[in-house]
N, C-alpha and C positions, 0 to 999 in steps of 0.2 A: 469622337474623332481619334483615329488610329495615332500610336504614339512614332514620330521619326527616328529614324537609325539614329542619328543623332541624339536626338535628345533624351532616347532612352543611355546613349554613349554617359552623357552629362549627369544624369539623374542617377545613374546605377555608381558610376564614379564617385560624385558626391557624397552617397551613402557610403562607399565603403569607406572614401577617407572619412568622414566622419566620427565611426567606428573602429575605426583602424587600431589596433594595439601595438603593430612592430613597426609601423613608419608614420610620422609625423610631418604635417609643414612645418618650418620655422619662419613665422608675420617677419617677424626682422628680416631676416634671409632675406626672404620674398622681398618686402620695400628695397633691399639695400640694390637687390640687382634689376629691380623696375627703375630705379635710380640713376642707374649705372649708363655708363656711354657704352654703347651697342656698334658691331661689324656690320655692317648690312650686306651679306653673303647671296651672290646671286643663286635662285633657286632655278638655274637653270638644269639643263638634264647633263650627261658625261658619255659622249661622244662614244668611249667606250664600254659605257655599261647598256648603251642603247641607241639600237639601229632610231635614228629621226633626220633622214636627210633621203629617204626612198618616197615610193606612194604612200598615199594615206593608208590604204587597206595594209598593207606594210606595216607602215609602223604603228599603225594600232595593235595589229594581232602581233606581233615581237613584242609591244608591251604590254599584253594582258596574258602573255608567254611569259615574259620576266618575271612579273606579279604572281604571278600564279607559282612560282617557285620561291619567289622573294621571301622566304623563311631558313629558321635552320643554327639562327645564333649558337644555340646552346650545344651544337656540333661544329662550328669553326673552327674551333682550336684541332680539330681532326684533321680537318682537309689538306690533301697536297696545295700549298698556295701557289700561284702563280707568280713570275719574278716581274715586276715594269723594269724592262728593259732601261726606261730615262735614268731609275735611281738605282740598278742594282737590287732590291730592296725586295721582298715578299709583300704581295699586297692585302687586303682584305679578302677575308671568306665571302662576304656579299660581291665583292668587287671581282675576283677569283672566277665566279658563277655565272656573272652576271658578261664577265668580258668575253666566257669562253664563247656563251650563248650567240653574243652579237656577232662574234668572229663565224659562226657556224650561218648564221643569218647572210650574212654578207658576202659568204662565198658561196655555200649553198639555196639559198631562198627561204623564206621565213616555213614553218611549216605548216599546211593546211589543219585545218578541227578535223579529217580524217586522219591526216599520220598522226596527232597528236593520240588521238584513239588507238591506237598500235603503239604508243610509245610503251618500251621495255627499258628494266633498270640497268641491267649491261652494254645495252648499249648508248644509252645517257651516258652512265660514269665513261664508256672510251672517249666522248665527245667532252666530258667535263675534266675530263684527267684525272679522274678518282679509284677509287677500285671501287671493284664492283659488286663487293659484297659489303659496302660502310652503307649503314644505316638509311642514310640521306637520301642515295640513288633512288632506293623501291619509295621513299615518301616521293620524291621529284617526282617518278613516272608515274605515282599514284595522283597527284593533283594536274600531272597534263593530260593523260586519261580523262580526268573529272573535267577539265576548262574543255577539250571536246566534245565532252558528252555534253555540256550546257551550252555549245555553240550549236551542234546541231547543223543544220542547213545554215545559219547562218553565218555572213562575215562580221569582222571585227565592228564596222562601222555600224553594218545593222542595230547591233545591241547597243552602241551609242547611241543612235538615233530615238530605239526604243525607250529610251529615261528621258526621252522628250525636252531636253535644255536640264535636266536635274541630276546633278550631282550625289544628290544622299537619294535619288533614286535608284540610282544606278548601283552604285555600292549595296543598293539591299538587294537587287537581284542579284548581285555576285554573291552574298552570304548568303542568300536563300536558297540558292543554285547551285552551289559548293559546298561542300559539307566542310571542307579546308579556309575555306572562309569565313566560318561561322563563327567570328571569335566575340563570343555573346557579353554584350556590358561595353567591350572596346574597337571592334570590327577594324582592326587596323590594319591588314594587307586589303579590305572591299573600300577604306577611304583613302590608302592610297592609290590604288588602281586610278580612280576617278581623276584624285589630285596630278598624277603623271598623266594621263592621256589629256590631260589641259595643257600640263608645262608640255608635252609635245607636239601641240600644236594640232591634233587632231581631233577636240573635243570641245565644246565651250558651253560652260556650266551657269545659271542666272545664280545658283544658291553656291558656290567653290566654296564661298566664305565661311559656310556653317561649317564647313568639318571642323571636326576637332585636328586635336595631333594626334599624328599616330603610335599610338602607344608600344614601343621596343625597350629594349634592355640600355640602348644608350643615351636617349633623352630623361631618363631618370637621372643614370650615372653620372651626367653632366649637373644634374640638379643639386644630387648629392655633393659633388664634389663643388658648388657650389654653397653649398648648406641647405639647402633649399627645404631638402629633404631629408631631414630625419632617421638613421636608422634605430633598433634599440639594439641592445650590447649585443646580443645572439646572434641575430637577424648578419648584425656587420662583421660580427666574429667568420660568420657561416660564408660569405658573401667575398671580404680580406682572403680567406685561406682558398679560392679557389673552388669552392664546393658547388657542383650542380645543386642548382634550388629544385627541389620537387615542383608541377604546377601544384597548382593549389594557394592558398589561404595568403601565405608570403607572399606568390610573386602578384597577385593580383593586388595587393594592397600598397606595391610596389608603382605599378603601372598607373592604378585610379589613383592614388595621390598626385601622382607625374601630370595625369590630365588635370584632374584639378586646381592643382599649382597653376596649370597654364592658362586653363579659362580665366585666372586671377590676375595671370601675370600679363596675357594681350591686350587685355582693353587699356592697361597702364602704360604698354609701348606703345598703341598704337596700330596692332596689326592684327590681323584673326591666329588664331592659333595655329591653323597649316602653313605658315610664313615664321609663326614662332618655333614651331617644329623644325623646319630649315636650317634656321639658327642655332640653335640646339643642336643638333646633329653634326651640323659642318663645326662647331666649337668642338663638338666631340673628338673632331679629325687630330686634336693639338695633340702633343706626346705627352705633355701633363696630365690628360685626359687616360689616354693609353696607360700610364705605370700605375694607375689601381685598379683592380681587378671590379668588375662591372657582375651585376649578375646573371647567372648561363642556367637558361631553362630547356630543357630537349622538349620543344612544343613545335605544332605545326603551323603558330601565329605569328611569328617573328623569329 
């Protein structure tokens, strides 16, 4: 019997924490914050980062638009940020991206798997406010190119419908089908995808539960600075001053520890891991979170 995205997620994880030599759990850590009194942060969606109030065919295809760009951490620090008007304030690189997109949704119409196939990097960056020679733009129009090309004839809803009620079905056609998606051991923008076209109300999963979390730069960072996670003196030395991580060896032992921890740490609160992810994440939003430096990988998986 064939192995599921998942489970091969859990199993490839496991080994490398296992083996790991630059990051470690720490048991204590871990008990003290399964322990711990918990926020219960709705995991709703952000009005701004995503069109979910049109049709369904709508807001499906604007959210496997979003996803399909939803990478690029380890290039934020670059981006012209945008300002939220409420606070004066520069907002996130993800939030930056994700706001222009919707604003461009909402006044123009979502854009069909053909103009997605036409999509060019110059004119992305004028619509994203970037220039148009940073890095980012030719990946962005190179994975909406690709979610085109895997649409095909069809609408958003089709390929929902095609994983048949299955959540880690679906996710494996987006890595299958994407070569941007195929982030092999952790598939974390093909299990978010799933997990948002659920919280948007346009998808409904029998298996949501199994995903994992999806493995970024900042549910580690939270772990860490939680203790959770372990670094050794190099690893944090490299990580503290700012330094892009190469992929490779570090960050991946980064991320499978981060899953690992969590497969350990849900069944103690109480929740599946894609709900513990939430968590995680929205704690990440704190300023405390913000004043240490998180690790920054230029990869096209997060």
């Amino acid at each position: 019997m064939p192995v599921s995205l998942t489970d091969e997620v859990r199993t490839s994880c496991a080994l490398i924490a296992e083996h790991a030599t630059a990051v470690r759990i720490d048991d204590d850590a871990l008990a003290r914050v399964a322990a711990g009194a918990w926020e219960v942060v709705d995991a709703g969606l952000d009005a701004r980062q995503q069109l979910a109030d049109g049709e369904p065919e709508d807001v499906a295809m604007a959210m496997l638009i979003s996803d399909a760009v939803n990478f690029g951490s380890g290039w934020f620090p670059t981006l012209r940020k945008r300002v939220d008007p409420a606070t004066g304030r520069p907002v996130s690189g993800s939030l930056t991206i994700a706001w222009a997109l919707t604003e461009h949704h909402r006044a123009h119409g979502v854009w069909s798997a053909a103009q997605l196939r036409t999509m060019r990097a110059d004119a992305l960056a004028m619509l994203l406010g970037q220039p148009p020679d940073h890095e980012l733009m030719s990946l962005y129009a190179q994975a909406l190119r690709s979610l085109g090309d895997f649409l095909g004839a069809r609408g958003a809803l089709q390929v929902i419908d095609e994983a048949q009620g299955s959540a880690v079905t679906l996710a494996t056609a987006l890595a299958d089908g994407m070569a941007l998606f195929a982030d092999r051991g952790f598939y974390k923008r093909a299990q978010i995808t799933a997990n948002d076209l659920a919280l948007a109300g346009v998808a409904s999963f029998a298996d949501l539960d199994d995903l994992t979390i999806f493995a970024d730069n900042l549910v580690p960072h939270v772990l860490r600075c939680e203790g959770v996670l372990v670094y050794d003196e190099t690893l944090a030395a490299h990580i503290d001053a700012g330094e892009l991580l190469p992929a490779g060896r570090w960050e991946r032992e980064i991320r499978a520890c981060a899953v690992h921890a969590c497969e350990r740490l849900a069944p103690e609160l109480g929740v599946p891991p894609r709900v513990l992810d939430t968590w995680l994440w929205n704690r990440g939003q704190g300023a405390e979170f913000k004043l240490r430096p998180r690790h920054r990988c230029r990869c096209v998986f997060y």
